[in-house]
N, C-alpha and C positions, 0 to 999 in steps of 0.2 A: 504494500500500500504506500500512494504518495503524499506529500502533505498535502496536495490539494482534495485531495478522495477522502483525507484524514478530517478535512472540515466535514465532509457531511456525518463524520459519528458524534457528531456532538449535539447532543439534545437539550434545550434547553428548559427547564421545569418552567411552570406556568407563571408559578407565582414569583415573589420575591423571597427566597429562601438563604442560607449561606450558603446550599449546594447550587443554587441557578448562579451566586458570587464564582463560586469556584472555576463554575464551566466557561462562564465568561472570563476569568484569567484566563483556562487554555485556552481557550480560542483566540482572547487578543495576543497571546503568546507566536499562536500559529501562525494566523494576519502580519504579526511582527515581521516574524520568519521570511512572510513571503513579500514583504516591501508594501504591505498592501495596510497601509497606515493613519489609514483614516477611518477604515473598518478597526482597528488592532485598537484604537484610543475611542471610540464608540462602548468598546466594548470592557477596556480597564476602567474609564469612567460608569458604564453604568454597576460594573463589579463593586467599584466603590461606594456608587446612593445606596447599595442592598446594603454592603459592610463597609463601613467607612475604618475598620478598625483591620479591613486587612493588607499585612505587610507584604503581600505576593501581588493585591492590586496593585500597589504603592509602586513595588520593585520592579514587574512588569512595564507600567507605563513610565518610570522613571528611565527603562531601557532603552524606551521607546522616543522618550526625550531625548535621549541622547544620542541616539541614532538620525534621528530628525538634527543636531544640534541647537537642540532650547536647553541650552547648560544647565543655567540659573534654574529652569524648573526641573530637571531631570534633580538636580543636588538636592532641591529643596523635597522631592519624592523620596528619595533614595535616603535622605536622612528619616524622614516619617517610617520607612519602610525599618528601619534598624532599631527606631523606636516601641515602634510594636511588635516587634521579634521577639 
């Protein structure tokens, strides 16, 4: 399997759970992965309104800042993210 085939095993639950938080990390992980980066931060952001308290969304789209080069917010992520580790 490729990552892009790998997006369709991702289901997402209905509601606002920490397991629908989680899957949308993988997925904006995946997104990350494939340069496809405006889905990838869709998806760390709305990880975050379910859990604002998680350090995988934080770390995730801090990545992703920085891969975009938005320094300043990638650090100010990435520090949030070791906070709540």
């Amino acid at each position: 399997m490729n990552i892009p085939e790998l997006l369709h095993t991702f289901h997402l639950p209905r509601n606002a759970t920490p397991l629908a938080a989680r899957v949308r990390v993988n997925r904006g992980d995946t997104y990350r992965i494939l340069g496809r980066y405006d889905q990838a931060r869709a998806d760390f952001d709305r990880a975050l309104r379910i859990n604002p308290a998680s350090a995988r969304a934080y770390h995730g789209r801090a990545r992703l800042l920085f891969e975009t080069r938005d320094y300043a917010r990638a650090i100010d992520d990435m520090r949030r993210a070791l906070d709540l580790a």
